[in-house]
C-alpha positions as CSV (number, residue, x, y, z in Angstrom):
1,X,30.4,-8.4,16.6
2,X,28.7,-5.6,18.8
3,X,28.7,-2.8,16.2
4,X,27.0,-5.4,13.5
5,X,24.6,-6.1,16.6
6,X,23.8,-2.3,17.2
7,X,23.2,-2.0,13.2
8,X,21.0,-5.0,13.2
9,X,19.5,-3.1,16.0
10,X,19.4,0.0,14.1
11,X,17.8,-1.7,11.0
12,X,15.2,-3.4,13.0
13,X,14.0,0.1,14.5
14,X,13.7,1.5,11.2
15,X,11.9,-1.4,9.9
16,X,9.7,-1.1,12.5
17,X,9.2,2.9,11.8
18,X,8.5,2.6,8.6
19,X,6.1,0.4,8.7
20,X,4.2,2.7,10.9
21,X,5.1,5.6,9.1
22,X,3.2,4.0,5.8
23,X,0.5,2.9,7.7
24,X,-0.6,5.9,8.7
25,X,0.2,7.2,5.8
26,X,-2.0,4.8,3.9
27,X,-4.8,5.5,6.3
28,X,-4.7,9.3,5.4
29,X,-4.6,8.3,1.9
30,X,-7.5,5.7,2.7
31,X,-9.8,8.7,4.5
32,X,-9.6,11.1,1.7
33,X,-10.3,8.5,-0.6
34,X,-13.2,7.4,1.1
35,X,-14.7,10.6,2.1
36,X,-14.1,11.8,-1.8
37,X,-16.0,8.7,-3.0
38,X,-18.4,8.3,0.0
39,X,-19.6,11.6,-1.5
40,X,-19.7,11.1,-5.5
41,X,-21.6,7.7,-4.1
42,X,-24.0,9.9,-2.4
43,X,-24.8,12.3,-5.1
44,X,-24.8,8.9,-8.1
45,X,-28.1,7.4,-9.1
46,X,-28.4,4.2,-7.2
47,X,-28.1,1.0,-9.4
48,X,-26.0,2.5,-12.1
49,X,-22.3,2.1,-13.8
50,X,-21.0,4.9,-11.5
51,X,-22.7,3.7,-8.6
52,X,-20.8,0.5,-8.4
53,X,-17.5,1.7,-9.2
54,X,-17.6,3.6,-6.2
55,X,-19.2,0.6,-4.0
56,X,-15.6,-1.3,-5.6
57,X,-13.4,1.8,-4.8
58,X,-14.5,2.2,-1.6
59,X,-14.3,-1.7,-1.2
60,X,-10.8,-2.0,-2.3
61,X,-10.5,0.8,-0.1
62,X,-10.8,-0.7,3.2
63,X,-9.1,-4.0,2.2
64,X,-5.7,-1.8,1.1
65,X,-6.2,-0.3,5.0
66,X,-6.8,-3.7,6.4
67,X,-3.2,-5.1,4.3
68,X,-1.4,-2.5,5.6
69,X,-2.4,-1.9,9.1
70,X,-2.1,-6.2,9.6
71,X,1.4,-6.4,8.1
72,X,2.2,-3.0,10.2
73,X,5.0,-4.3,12.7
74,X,5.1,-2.7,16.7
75,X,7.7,-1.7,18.7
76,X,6.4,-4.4,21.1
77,X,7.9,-6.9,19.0
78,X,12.0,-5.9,20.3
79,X,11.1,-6.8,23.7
80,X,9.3,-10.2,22.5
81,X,11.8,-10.7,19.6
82,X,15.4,-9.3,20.7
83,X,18.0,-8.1,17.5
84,X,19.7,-11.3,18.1
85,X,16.8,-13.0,16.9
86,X,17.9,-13.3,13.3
87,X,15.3,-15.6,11.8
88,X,13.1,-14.0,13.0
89,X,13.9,-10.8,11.7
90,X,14.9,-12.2,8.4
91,X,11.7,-13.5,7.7
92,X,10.0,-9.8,8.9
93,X,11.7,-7.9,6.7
94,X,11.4,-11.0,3.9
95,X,7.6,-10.2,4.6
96,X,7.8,-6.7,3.9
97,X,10.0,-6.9,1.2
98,X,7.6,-9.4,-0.4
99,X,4.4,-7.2,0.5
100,X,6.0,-4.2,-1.7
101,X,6.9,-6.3,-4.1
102,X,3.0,-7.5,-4.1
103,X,1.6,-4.1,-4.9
104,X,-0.3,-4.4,-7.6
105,X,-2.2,-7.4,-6.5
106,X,-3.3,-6.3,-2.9
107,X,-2.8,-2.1,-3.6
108,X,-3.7,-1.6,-7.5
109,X,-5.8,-3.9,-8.5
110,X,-8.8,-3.2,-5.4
111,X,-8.5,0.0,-6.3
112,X,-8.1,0.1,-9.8
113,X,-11.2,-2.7,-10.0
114,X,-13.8,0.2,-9.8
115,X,-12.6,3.1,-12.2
116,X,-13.6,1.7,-14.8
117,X,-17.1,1.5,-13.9
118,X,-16.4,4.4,-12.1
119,X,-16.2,5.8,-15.9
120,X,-18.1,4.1,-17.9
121,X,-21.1,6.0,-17.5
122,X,-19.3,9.5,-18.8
123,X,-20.9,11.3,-22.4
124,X,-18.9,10.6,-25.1
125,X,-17.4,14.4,-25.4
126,X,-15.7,13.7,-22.6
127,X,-13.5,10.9,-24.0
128,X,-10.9,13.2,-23.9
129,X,-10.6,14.0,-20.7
130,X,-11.7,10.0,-19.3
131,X,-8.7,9.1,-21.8
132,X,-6.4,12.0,-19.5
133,X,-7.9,10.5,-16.4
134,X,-7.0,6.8,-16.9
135,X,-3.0,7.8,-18.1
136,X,-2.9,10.1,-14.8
137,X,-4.4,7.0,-12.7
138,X,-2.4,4.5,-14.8
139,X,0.8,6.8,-14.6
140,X,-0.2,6.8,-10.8
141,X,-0.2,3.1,-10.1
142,X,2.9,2.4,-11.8
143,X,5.0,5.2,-9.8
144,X,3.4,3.3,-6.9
145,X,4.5,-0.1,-8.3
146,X,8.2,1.4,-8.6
147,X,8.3,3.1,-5.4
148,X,7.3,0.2,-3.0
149,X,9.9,-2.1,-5.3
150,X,12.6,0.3,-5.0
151,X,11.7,0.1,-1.5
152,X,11.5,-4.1,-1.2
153,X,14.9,-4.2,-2.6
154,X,16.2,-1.8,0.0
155,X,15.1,-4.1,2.3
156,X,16.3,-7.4,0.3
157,X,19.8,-5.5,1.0
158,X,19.4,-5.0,4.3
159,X,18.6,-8.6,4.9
160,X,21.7,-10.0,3.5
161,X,24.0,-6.9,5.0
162,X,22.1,-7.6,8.7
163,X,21.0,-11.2,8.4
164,X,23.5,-13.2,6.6
């Protein structure tokens, strides 16, 4: 009973540190993003295709930043909410599991809302490389979409090995 106590422990620290971990991550991501599109917005006549694909990216931006950093768990939480806890820790890592799993609603699709605006304005000679652009960001979105469900089902696991 006290070694499955110190793994729950264990589990509930790594929850906790990797929810951290991919919110800072996330915010990195988040900056170059907006600093990338901040400037193309700068340099884009006002009022045009371009213009508000970039208003959407930047946008969906900071509502992926505020997702992450408000479902971001704290260390605090262990001394309000000890391992032995276990609904409560059930339904946090039920939460996170069903956040990854929620990816292309609250991560993709803000995002993704403005590209195609973001394109739309483009010469037509340059089809080819738009058409090279929207695999890359569609190839892109669905490595994310695997990643963070590989990742929800880890924790799914967890849950019934820790909280069952």
């Amino acid at each position: 009973m006290n070694q499955s106590k110190t793994a729950a422990e264990l589990a509930i620290q790594n929850l906790i540190r990797g929810t951290i971990c991919r919110a800072w991550t996330e915010t990195t991501a988040c900056a170059v993003v907006l600093l990338a599109f901040t400037r193309i917005l700068l340099s884009t006549e006002a009022g045009s295709p371009q213009f508000y694909g970039c208003l959407l990216i930047l946008i969906g931006t900071g509502f992926v930043a505020g997702v992450v950093w408000s479902f971001t768990l704290g260390y605090k939480l262990l001394e309000s909410h000890p391992a032995s806890d276990i609904g409560f820790w059930r339904t946090a890592f039920q939460t996170q599991a069903r956040l990854l799993q929620l990816v292309p609603f609250w991560y993709c699709a803000p995002l993704g809302a403005g590209i195609p605006l973001f394109f739309a304005p483009l010469e037509s000679g340059t089809l080819g490389i738009v058409g090279v652009m929207a695999a890359a960001m569609v190839a892109l979105f669905v490595f994310i979409i695997w990643l963070n469900r590989r990742a929800a089902d880890q924790l799914e696991k967890e849950v019934l090995s820790f909280f069952s």
